[in-house]
C-alpha positions as CSV (number, residue, x, y, z in Angstrom):
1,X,0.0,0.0,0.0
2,X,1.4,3.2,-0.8
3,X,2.3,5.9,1.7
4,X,1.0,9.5,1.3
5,X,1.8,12.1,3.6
6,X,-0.5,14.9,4.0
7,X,0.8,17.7,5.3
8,X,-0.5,20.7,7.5
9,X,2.6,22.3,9.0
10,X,1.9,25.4,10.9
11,X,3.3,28.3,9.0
12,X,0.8,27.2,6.4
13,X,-2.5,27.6,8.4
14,X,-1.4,30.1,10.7
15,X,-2.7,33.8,10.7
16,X,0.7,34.8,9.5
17,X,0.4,32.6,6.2
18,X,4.4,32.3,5.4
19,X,3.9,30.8,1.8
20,X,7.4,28.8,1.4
21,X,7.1,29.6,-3.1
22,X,6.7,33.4,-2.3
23,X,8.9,34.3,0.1
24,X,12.1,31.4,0.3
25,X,13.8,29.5,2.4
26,X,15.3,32.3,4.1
27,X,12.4,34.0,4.8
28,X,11.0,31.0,6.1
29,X,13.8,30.4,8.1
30,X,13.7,34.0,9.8
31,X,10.4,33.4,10.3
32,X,10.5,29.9,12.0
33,X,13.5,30.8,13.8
34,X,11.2,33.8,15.6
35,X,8.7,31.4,16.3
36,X,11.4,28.6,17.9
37,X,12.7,31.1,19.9
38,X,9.7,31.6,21.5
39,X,9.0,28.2,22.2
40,X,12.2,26.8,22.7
41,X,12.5,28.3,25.7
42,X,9.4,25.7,27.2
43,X,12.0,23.0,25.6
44,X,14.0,20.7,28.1
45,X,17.5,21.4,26.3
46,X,19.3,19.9,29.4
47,X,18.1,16.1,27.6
48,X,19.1,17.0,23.9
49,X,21.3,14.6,21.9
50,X,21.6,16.5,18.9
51,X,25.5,17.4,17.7
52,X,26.0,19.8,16.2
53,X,23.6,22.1,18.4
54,X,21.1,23.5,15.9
55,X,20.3,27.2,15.1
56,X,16.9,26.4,16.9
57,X,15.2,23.4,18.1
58,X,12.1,22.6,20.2
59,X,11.1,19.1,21.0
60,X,8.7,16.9,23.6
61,X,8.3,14.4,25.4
62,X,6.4,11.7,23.0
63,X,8.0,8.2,20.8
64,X,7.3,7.0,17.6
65,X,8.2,4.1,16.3
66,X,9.6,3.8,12.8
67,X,8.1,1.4,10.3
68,X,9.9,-1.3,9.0
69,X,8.7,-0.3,5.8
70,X,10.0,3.5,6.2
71,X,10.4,5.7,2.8
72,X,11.5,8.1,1.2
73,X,8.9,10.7,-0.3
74,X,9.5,13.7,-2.5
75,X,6.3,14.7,-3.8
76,X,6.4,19.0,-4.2
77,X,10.2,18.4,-4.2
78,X,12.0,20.0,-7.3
79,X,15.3,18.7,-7.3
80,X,15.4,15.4,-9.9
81,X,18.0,13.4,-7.7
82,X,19.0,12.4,-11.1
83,X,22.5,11.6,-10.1
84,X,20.7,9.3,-6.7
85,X,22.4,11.5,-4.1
86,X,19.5,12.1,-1.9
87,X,18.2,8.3,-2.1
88,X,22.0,7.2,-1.5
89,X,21.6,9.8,1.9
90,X,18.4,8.3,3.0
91,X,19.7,4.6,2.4
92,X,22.5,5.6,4.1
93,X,20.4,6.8,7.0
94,X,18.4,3.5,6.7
95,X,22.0,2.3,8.0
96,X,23.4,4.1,10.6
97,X,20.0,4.1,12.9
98,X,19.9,0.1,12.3
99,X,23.4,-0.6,12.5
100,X,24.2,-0.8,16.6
101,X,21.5,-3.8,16.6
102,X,19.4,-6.2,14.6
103,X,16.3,-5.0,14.1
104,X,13.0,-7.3,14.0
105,X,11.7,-6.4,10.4
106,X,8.8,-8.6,11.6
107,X,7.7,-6.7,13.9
108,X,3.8,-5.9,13.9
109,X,2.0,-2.9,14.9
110,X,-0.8,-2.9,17.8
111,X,-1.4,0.6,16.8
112,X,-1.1,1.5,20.3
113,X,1.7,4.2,19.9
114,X,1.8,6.0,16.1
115,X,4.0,4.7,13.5
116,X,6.0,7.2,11.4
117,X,6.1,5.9,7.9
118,X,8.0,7.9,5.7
119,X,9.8,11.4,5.8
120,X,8.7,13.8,2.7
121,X,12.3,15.8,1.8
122,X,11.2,18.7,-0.1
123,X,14.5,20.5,-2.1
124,X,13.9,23.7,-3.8
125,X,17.2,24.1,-6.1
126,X,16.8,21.6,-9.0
127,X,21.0,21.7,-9.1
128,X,23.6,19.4,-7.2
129,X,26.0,21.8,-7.7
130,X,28.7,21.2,-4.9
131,X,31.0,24.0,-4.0
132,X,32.0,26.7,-1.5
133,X,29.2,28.8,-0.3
134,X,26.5,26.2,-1.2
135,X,23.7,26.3,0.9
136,X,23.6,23.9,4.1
137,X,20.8,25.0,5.7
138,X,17.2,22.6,6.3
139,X,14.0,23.0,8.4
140,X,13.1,19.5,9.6
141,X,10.1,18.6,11.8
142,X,8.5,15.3,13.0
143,X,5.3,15.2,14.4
144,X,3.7,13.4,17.4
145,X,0.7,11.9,15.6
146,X,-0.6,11.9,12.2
147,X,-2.7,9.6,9.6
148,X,-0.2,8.2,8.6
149,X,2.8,10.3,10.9
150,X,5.2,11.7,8.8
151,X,8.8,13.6,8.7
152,X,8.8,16.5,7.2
153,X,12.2,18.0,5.5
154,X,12.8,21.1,3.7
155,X,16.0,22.7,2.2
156,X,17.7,25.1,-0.7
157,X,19.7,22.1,-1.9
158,X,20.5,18.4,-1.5
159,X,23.6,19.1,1.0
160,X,21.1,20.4,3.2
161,X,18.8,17.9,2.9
162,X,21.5,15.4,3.9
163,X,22.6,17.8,7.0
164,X,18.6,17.6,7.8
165,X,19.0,13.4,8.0
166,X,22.0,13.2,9.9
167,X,20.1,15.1,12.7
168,X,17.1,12.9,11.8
169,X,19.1,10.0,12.8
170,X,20.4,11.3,16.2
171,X,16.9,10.9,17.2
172,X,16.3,7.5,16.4
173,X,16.7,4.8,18.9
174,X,16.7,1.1,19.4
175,X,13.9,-0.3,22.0
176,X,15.6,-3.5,23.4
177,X,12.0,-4.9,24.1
178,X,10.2,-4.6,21.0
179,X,13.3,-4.4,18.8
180,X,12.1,-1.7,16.9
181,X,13.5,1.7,15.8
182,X,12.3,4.7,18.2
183,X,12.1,8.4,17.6
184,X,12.4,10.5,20.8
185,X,11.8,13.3,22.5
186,X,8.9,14.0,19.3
187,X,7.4,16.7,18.1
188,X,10.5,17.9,17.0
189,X,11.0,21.1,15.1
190,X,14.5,21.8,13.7
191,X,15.3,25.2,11.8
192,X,19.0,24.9,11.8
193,X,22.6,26.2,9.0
194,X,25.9,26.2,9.5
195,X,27.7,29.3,11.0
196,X,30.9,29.2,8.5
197,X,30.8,27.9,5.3
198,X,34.1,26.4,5.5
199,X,34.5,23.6,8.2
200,X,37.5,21.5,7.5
201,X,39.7,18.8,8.5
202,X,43.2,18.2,7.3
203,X,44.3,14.6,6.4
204,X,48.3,14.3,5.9
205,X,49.1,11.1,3.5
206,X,53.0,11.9,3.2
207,X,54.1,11.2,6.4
208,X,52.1,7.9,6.8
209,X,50.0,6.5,3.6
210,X,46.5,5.9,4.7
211,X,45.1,3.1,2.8
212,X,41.9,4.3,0.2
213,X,39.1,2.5,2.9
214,X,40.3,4.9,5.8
215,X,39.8,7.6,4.2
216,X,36.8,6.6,3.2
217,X,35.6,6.3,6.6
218,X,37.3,9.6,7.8
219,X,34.7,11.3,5.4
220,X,32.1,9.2,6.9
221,X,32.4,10.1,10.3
222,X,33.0,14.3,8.8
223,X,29.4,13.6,7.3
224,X,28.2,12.8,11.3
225,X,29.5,15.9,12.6
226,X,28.7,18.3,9.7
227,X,32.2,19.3,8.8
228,X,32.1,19.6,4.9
229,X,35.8,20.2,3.8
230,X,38.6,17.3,3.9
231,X,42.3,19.4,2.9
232,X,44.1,16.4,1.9
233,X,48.0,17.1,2.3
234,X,48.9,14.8,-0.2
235,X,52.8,15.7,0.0
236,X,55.4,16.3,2.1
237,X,59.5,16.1,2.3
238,X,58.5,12.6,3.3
239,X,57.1,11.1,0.3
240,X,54.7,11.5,-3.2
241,X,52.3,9.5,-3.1
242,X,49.8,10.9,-5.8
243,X,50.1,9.9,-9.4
244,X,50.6,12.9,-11.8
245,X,50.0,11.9,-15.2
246,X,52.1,14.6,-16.6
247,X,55.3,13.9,-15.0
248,X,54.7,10.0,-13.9
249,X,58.0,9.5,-12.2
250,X,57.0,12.2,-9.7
251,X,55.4,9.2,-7.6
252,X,58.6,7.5,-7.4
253,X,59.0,9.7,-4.2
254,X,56.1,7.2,-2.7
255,X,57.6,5.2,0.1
256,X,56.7,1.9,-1.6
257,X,55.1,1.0,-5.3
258,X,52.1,-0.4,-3.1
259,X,52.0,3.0,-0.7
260,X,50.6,5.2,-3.8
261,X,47.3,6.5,-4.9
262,X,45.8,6.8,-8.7
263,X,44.4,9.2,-10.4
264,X,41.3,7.0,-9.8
265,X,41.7,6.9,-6.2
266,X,41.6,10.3,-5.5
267,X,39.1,11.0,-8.5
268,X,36.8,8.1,-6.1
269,X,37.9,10.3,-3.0
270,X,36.2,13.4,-4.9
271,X,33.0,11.5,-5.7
272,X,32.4,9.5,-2.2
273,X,32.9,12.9,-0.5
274,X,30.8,15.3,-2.8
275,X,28.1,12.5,-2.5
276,X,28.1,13.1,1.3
277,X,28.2,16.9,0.6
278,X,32.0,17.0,1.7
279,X,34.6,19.5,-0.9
280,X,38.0,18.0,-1.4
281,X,41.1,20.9,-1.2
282,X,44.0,19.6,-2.7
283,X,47.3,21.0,-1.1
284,X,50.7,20.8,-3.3
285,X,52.8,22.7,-0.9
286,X,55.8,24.8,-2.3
287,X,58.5,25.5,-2.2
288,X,59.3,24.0,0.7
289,X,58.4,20.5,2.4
290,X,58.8,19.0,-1.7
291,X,61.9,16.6,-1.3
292,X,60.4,13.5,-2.4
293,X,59.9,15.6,-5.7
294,X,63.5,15.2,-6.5
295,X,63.3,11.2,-6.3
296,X,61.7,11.0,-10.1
297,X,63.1,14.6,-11.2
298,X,66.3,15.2,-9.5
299,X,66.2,18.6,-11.4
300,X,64.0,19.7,-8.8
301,X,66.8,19.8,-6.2
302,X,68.6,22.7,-5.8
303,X,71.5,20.0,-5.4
304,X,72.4,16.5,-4.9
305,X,73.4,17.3,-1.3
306,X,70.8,20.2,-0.7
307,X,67.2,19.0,-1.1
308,X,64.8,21.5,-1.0
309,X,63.0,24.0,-1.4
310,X,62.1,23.5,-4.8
311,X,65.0,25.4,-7.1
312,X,63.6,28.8,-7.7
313,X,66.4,29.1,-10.5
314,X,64.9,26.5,-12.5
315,X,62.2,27.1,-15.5
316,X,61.1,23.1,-15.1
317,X,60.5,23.8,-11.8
318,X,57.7,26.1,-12.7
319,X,56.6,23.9,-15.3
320,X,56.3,20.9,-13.2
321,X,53.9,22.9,-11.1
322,X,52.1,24.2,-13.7
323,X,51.5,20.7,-15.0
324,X,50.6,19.1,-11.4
325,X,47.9,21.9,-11.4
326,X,46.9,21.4,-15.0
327,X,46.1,17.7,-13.4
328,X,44.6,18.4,-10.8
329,X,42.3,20.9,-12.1
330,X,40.9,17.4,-13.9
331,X,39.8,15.7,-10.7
332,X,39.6,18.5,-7.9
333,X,37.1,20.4,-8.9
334,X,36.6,22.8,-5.3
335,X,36.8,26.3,-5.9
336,X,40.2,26.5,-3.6
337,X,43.3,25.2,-4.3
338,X,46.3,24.9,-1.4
339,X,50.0,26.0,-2.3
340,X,51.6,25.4,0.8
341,X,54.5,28.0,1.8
342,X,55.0,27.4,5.1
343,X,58.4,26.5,6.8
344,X,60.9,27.6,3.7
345,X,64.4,27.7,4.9
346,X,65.8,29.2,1.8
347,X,69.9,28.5,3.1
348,X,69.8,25.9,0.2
349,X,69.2,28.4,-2.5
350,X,71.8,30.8,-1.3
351,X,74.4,28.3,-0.5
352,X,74.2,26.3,-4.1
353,X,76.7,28.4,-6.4
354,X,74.1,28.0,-9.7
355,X,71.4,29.4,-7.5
356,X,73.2,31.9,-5.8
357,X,74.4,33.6,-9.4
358,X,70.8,33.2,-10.3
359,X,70.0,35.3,-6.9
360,X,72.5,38.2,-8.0
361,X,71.7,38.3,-11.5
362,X,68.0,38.9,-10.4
363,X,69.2,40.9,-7.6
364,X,67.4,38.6,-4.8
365,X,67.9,37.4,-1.8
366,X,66.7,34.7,0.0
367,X,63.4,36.5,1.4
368,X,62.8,38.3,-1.6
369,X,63.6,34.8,-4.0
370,X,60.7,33.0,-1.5
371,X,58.2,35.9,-2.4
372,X,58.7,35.1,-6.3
373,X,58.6,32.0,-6.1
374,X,55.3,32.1,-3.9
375,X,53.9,34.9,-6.3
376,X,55.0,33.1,-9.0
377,X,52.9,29.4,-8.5
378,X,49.6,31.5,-7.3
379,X,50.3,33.2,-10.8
380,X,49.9,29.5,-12.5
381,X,47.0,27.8,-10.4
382,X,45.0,31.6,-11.3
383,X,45.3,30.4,-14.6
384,X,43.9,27.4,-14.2
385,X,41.0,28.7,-12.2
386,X,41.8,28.1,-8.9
387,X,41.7,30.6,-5.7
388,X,44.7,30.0,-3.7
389,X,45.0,28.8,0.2
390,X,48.6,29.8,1.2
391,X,49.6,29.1,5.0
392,X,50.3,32.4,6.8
393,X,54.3,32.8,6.9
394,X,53.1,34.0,3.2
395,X,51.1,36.9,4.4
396,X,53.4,37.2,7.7
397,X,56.6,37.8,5.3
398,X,55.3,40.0,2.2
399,X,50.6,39.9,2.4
400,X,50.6,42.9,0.8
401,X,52.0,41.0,-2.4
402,X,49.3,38.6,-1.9
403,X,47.1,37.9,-5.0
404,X,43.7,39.6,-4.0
405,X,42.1,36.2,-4.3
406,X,44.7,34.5,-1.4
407,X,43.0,33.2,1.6
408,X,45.8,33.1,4.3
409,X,45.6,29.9,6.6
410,X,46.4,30.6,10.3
411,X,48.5,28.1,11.7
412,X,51.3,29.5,14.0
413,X,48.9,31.0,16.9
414,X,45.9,33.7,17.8
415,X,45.8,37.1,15.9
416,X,46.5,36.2,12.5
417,X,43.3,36.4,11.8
418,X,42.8,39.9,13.0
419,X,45.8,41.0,10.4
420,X,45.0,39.3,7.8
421,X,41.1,40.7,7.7
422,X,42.3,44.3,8.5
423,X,44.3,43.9,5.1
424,X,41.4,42.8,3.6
425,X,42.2,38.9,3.0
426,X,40.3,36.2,3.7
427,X,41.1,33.6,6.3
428,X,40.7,30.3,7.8
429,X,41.6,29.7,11.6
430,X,43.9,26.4,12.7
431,X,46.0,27.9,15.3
432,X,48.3,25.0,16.5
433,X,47.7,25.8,20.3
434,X,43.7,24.5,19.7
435,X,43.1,22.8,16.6
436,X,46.0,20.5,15.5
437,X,44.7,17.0,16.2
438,X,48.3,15.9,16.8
439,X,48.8,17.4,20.3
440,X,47.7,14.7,21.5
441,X,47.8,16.3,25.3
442,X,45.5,19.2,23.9
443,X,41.7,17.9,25.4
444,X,38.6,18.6,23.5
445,X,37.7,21.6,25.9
446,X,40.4,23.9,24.4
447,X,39.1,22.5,20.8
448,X,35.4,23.6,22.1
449,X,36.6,27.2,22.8
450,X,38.8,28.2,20.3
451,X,36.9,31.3,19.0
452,X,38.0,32.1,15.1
453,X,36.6,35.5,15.4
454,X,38.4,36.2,18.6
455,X,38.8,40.2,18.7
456,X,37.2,40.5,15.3
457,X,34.4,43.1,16.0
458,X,34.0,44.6,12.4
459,X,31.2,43.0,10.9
460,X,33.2,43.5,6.8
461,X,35.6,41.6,8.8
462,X,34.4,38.6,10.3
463,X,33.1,37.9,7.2
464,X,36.4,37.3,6.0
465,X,36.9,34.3,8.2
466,X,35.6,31.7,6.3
467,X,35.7,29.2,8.8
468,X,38.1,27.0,10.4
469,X,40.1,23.3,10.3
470,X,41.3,21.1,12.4
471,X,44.7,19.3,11.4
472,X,45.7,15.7,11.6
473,X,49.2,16.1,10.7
474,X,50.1,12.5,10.4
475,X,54.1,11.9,11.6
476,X,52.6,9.6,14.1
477,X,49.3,8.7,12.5
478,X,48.5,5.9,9.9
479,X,45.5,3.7,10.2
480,X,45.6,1.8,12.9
481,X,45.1,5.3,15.3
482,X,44.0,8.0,13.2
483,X,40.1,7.5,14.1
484,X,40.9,7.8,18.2
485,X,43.1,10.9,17.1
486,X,40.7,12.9,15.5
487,X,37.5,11.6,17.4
488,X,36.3,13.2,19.4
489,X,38.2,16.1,19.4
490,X,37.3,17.6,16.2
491,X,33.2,17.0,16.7
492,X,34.2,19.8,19.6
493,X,35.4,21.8,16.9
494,X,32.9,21.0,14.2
495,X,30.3,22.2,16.5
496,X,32.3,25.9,17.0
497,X,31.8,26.0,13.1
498,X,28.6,25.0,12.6
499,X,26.4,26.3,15.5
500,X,25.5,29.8,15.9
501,X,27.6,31.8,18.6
502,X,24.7,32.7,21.2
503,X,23.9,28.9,20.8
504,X,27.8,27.7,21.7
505,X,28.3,26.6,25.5
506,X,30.0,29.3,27.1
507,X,31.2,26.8,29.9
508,X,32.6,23.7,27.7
509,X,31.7,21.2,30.3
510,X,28.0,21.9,29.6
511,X,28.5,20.4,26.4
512,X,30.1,17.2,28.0
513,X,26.8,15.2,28.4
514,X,25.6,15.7,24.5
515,X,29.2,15.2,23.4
516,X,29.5,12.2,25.2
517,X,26.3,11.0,23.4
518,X,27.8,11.6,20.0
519,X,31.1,10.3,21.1
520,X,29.6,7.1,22.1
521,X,27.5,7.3,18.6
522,X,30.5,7.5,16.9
523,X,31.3,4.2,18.4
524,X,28.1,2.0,17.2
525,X,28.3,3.1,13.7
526,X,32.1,1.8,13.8
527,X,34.0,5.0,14.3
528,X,37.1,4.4,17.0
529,X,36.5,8.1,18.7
530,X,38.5,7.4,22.3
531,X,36.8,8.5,25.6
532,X,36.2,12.8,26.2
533,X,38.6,12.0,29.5
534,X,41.9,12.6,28.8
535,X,43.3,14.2,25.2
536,X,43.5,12.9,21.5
537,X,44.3,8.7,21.3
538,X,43.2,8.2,24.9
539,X,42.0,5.2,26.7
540,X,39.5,4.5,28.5
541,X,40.8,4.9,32.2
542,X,38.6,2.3,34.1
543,X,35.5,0.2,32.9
544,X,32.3,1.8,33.0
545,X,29.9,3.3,30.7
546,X,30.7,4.9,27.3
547,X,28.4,7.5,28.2
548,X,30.6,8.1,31.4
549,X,33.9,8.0,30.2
């Protein structure tokens, strides 16, 4: 029998007639969130389990159970789902609430308690268009009773759609008597968008190679907590593991022929994560941290003995770059490209004779030769389309040289971010001290509180800081730790980026209880996030309870 879902949701019977064609989403939103406000307040926050916290949220005290036979319904929708992105999100949702324990699919009904039988996901842009600055934002609601009970979801595009079923899914439970799916807490109403637009992790596959499959799960468990950029760091003085079609040897630098990725790999590490609403940035950083380069082009080297940076004196050196960019503009198709710059100890160009007569003739010096050569790459990925990411010693050493269209990544501590927007620059905010996954000994508290618009209080300005990343810089990280590393120190983080600031726990350890929950969420849909006690890769310290620990 087919399901229908009528619906009668409140802004379209009440006195104030908000009419979703006429006036938008974001009118609607405005509108909704006024009315959540007032009601929230009745809400008993203290028992929410949602992460991130949304823009608003009311909910009661009622269950549902889910049917067995729960669907998908997109009647009034106008988005095709040609490409199956929104029925891949609600399959995947099928999957995550079912996966902690087997469910009894033969489970009947005594009609006792309502059933919810479908959830109706209305999308207004027709377009799957994934890129920086798409629209996250979604209005979900599910009832208390109906004929038949029905969730309702409405968003601009499919990425907020599938931000709308990942908190759909933190409010399904299992019911260990009836071994059924439960929704909680119901009537829920959710109006709810990200704060930032950019909310990144880092991934470093030079120091250690993770293996295609992890990856593939990192992005999964970003999807959970509403981050939406992975920065892979595919090279480093370590090794080169990427194959470059243009200059194949380049991958020699890989530690191992089996330690390597294809240009299929990381064209499948594009599509799994755009499918889950997730941009790839690519980083090639120059001049500096590029030794393994030199392994399949020993050009590259300023010498045999003298490794790197890259040899600013060298034509092929540009042209190498220029081609890596050529081929990644093929696969990575995010608005942003990364070009490094950090860390360039330029003794090797002024200590190699050929280099140093090159410095003279174009009456350079070491500082002045890094500035070309930094000027010079954002020069070629411009041409092929790209905006360029460069880490801040670019900006600290010579910003006002800067392409207009640099966005200058904060690494080395608070501040930055203050310059870089009074010079007119966009941002992003990793400051070491708070967001680098790595310190292991940093605990999620300090994640939780790191404000990116810290002593920003011009409006043009904060609107420069596109957001924020946290960075799992991988000298001691490969696959058999990286999960209790990043989790669940970066959901603290993730919720900084996406939750509005009047909404963000002043006092971190009121958030402990819900990120507890999501930690120990984390862990029945497979994810290895370690215990909130202690800092990143921790262990438990006793037995007890996940939610305890």
């Amino acid at each position: 029998m087919r399901t229908m879902c009528y619906r009668n949701a409140w802004w379209e019977t009440d006195s104030s007639s908000i009419v979703m064609g006429k006036l938008g989403l974001r009118s609607v939103l405005f509108a909704v969130t006024v009315y959540i406000l007032v009601i929230s307040a009745a809400a008993d926050l203290k028992n929410l389990k949602i992460w991130p916290m949304p823009l608003s949220v009311s909910h009661g005290h009622r269950t549902l159970q889910l049917s067995n036979e729960f669907v998908l319904k997109t009647e009034g929708s106008k988005y095709p789902d040609a490409s199956g992105i929104l029925k891949e999100g609600f399959e995947r949702l099928l999957d995550v609430i079912k996966v902690a324990h087997v469910v009894d699919d033969n489970v009947s009904y005594d009609g006792s308690s309502p059933v919810l039988k479908a959830i109706q996901v209305v999308i207004l842009s027709p377009s799957d268009m994934l890129q920086y600055g798409v629209d996250e934002s979604y209005n979900l609601t599910i009832p208390a009773k109906g004929n038949p009970a029905c969730a309702y979801l409405t968003a601009n595009t499919v990425y907020g759609a599938l931000h709308g079923l990942q908190t759909f899914s933190q409010a399904c439970h299992f019911n260990f008597t009836t071994r059924t799916i439960e929704v909680h807490q119901v009537p829920w109403t959710v109006v709810d968008q990200p704060r930032f637009s950019y909310r990144g992790l880092l991934i470093d596959t030079s120091r250690h190679y993770l293996p295609l499959p992890v990856i593939l799960k990192v992005i999964d468990s970003m999807a959970y907590a509403k981050l939406n950029v992975l920065h892979w760091h595919i090279v480093d003085t370590q090794s080169f593991p990427l194959e470059i079609p243009s200059y194949p040897e380049l991958w020699n630098g890989a530690y191992s022929s089996s330690e390597r990725y294809t240009v299929a790999d990381a064209a499948e590490i594009v599509r799994y994560a755009g499918r889950r609403g997730i941009n790839v940035l690519a980083e090639l950083d120059v001049p500096g941290h590029a030794k393994s380069w030199g392994n399949g082009y020993p050009s590259l080297w300023p010498s045999k003995y003298c490794q790197e940076p890259l040899d600013v004196s060298n034509d092929f050196t540009f042209k190498v770059i220029d081609a890596i960019l050529s081929d990644f503009s093929k696969i990575f198709k995010y608005r942003f490209v990364h070009l490094g710059g950090d860390e360039v100890d330029t003794s090797c160009w002024t200590l190699t004779p050929h280099i140093s007569k090159w410095l003279k003739q174009h009456r350079l010096n070491g500082t002045t030769a890094y500035q070309y050569f930094v000027l010079r790459a954002q020069k070629i990925a411009l041409s092929h389309g790209y905006e360029i990411i460069n880490w801040e010693e670019t900006f600290n050493n010579f910003g006002n040289k800067l392409s207009p269209k640099t966005i200058v990544h904060n690494w080395l501590g608070g501040g930055v971010a203050q310059q870089v927007t009074a010079a007119g620059l966009r941002c992003i905010v990793s400051n070491q001290d708070k967001w680098y996954l790595d310190h292991i000994d940093t605990p999620w508290q300090d994640f939780y509180s790191n404000e990116p618009l810290t002593n920003i209080t011009n409006s043009d300005q904060q609107r420069l800081v596109i957001g924020g990343e946290v960075c799992m810089w991988g000298e001691h990280i490969d696959g058999s730790n990286i999960e209790t590393t990043i989790w669940p120190r970066a959901a603290a983080a993730a919720e900084r980026l996406w939750t509005a600031y009047d909404n963000i726990a002043k006092n971190p350890n009121q958030a402990t209880r819900r990120l507890a929950y999501f930690r120990c969420l984390l862990n029945q849909r497979g994810v290895a996030s370690g215990p909130l006690t202690g800092g990143g890769r921790a262990a438990p310290e006793e037995p007890g309870s996940c939610y305890e620990q």
